[in-house]
C-alpha positions, 0 to 999 in steps of 0.5 A, a space after each residue: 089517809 082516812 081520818 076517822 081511822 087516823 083517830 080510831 087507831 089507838 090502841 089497835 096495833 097502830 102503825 106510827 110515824 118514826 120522827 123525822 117524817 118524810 111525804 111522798 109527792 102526794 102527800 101521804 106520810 111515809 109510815 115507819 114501826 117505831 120501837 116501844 119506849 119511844 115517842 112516834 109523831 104522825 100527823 095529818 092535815 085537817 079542813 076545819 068549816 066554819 058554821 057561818 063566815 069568819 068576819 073580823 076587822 081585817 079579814 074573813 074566811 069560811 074555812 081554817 086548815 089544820 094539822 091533827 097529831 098523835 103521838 104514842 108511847 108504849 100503846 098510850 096515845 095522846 091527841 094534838 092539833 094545830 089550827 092556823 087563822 091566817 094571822 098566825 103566819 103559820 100554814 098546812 105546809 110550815 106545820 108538815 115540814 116543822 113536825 117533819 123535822 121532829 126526832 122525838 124518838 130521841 125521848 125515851 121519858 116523855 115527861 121530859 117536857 122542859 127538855 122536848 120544847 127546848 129541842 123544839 126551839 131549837 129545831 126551828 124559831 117560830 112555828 108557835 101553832 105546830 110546836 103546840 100540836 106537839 106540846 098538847 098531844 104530850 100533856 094528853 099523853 103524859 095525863 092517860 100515863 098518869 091517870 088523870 087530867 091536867 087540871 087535877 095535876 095542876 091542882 086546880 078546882 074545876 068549880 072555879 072555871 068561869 062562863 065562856 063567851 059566844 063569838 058574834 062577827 061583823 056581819 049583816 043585821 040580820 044574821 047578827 040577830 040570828 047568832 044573837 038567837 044561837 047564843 041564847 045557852 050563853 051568858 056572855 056575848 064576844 063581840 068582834 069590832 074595828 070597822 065603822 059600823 061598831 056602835 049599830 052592831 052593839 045596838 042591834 045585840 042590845 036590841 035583843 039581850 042585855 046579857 055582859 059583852 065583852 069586845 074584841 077590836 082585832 087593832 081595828 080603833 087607829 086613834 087614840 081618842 076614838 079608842 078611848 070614847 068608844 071605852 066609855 060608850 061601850 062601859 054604859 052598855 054593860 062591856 066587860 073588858 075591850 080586847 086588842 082595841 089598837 094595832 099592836 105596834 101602838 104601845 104608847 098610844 094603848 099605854 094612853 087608853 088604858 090608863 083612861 079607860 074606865 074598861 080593862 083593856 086586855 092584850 091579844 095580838 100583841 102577845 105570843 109567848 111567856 117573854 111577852 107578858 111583862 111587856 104587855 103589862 106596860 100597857 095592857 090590864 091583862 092577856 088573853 093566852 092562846 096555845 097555838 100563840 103560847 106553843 102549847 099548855 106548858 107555857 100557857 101555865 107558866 105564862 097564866 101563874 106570872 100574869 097573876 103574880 103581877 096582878 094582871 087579868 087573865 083571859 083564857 081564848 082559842 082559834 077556831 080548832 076542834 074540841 082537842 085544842 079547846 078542851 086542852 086550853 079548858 084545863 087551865 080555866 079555873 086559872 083564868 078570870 074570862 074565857 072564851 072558848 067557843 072555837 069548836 062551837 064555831 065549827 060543823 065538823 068536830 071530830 071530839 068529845 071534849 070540853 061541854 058548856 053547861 048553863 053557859 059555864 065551862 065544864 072540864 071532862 073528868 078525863 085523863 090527860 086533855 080529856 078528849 074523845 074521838 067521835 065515832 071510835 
């Protein structure tokens, strides 16, 4: 299936996907006419390529796969993907069979929303980047029914949303300088850590701006008192906030830094859903909320409104995805206290108009629903 014309079909008589869905041995969908009144799920897989290699401290690729969705009601259609960076345990596969096993024809009111996710959890445990294809095709849906975007719904003042960062990888002096160079719209700099070369990646980004970091260790800092002396070296160098600096599974340990640390020290992989956040508050400043971790805007909202209530910072990130997923994690920006949200930027073949940064700032579109465009439509 093309998909441009998977994208383009909105409104031109569009021959969905009855839920569940079945594949042939090629891997093309099985088509279905859905009745109107009813939600129909389709899907298509999606090969996101990197602009330059994807390095961190434990891995590196050049490509993400992806998962695209549509769901329609009555003619309406709303835009949802799935991106899956390895790390998530999530794959083209799990994502096809997940979404396969979806009846959501069952919903005659698509603004059931508490309903839809709990029927999803109980479909299958898990399965968090799918659930959020699902989740934000519905919001985008729900906001073109209701005419507006989700930050509007939200009650939220698209002046508050923050900068958002730029993502600099491990990688050579030389193309470290390059991306510094790509960065320049920029005001604050993403820098990905862990390995033992940290310090001369800092020093060669502040050998060409002195514009904020923030850092990223990815649980690459093993040792407490390293992790704590690299967050007193990083704070006299203009560092923000350190991001995930030990494994996950070291609670105590990260519980010791931050109560030490002259940086807030903020939870990444240590956190997936709402039942999360209170545990990261034992030993976390804040949380960055993804929506291919949270299940989809839904929970990202609920887990954002108990993070401040408990007096957390609140980071709003992405994965390398297209312009869908970002612009959809952007309506909760005027939440947040950081973004980042560069997924689409790291990528050469977006399909949507969506989310811009203009003088560095996230900047919402005024949109209905999510607020994206299909390009070429």
């Amino acid at each position: 299936m093309n998909r441009r014309k998977f994208l383009q079909a909105t409104g031109l008589g569009l021959v969905a996907l009855s839920s569940p869905i079945s594949f042939s041995a090629c891997g093309s969908p099985t088509r279905k006419t859905a009745p109107s009144g009813k939600l129909t799920l389709s899907f298509e897989p999606y090969e996101l390529k990197l602009r330059h290699s994807f390095n961190l401290a434990k891995y590196s690729r050049t490509t993400t796969p992806d998962v695209q969705v549509r769901l329609e009601y009555d003619g309406i259609v709303g835009y949802g993907e799935a991106s899956m960076p390895p790390y998530l345990g999530e794959s083209v596969e799990s994502v096809t069979k997940f979404l396969s096993q979806l009846d959501l024809a069952q919903f005659t009111d698509p603004f059931r929303i508490e309903d839809i996710h709990e029927y999803m959890d109980k479909v299958a445990p898990d399965n968090r980047a799918a659930k959020a294809s699902v989740d934000i095709a519905l919001h985008d849906l729900l906001g073109k029914i209701m005419g507006q975007p989700w930050y509007k719904i939200w009650g939220l003042n698209p002046e508050k949303a923050p900068d958002t960062s730029f993502t600099i990888g491990i990688d050579t002096a030389e193309v470290v300088r390059q991306k510094v160079d790509e960065a320049a719209p920029y005001n604050v700099l993403k820098v990905k850590m862990g390995l033992d070369n940290d310090k001369e990646l800092v020093e060669i980004i502040r050998s060409k701006t002195d514009r904020p970091i923030c850092v990223d260790a990815n649980q690459g800092w093993n040792d407490k008192e390293k992790a704590l002396e690299m967050c007193y070296w990083l704070a006299e160098r203009n560092c923000l906030f350190v991001e995930q600096p030990m494994p996950k599974e070291m609670i105590e340990e990260t519980a010791w830094v931050r109560e030490r640390s002259p940086l807030p020290i903020i939870a990444d992989e240590f956190l997936q859903r709402l039942p999360d956040v209170k545990r990261a508050s034992e030993a976390y400043d804040g949380i960055n909320i993804k929506l291919m971790k949270s299940t989809g805007m839904h929970e990202a909202y609920k887990m954002a409104v108990l993070a401040k209530s408990m007096g957390m910072k609140v980071m709003l990130g992405c994965m390398t995805e297209t312009s869908c997923a970002v612009t959809a994690a952007a309506q909760l920006a005027p939440m947040v206290d950081w973004a980042d949200l560069d997924g689409n930027l790291l990528i050469a073949n977006d399909i949507f108009d969506g989310i811009k940064i203009v003088n560095g700032k996230v900047t919402i579109p005024d949109r209905p629903g999510i607020g994206v465009v299909p390009l070429n439509s």
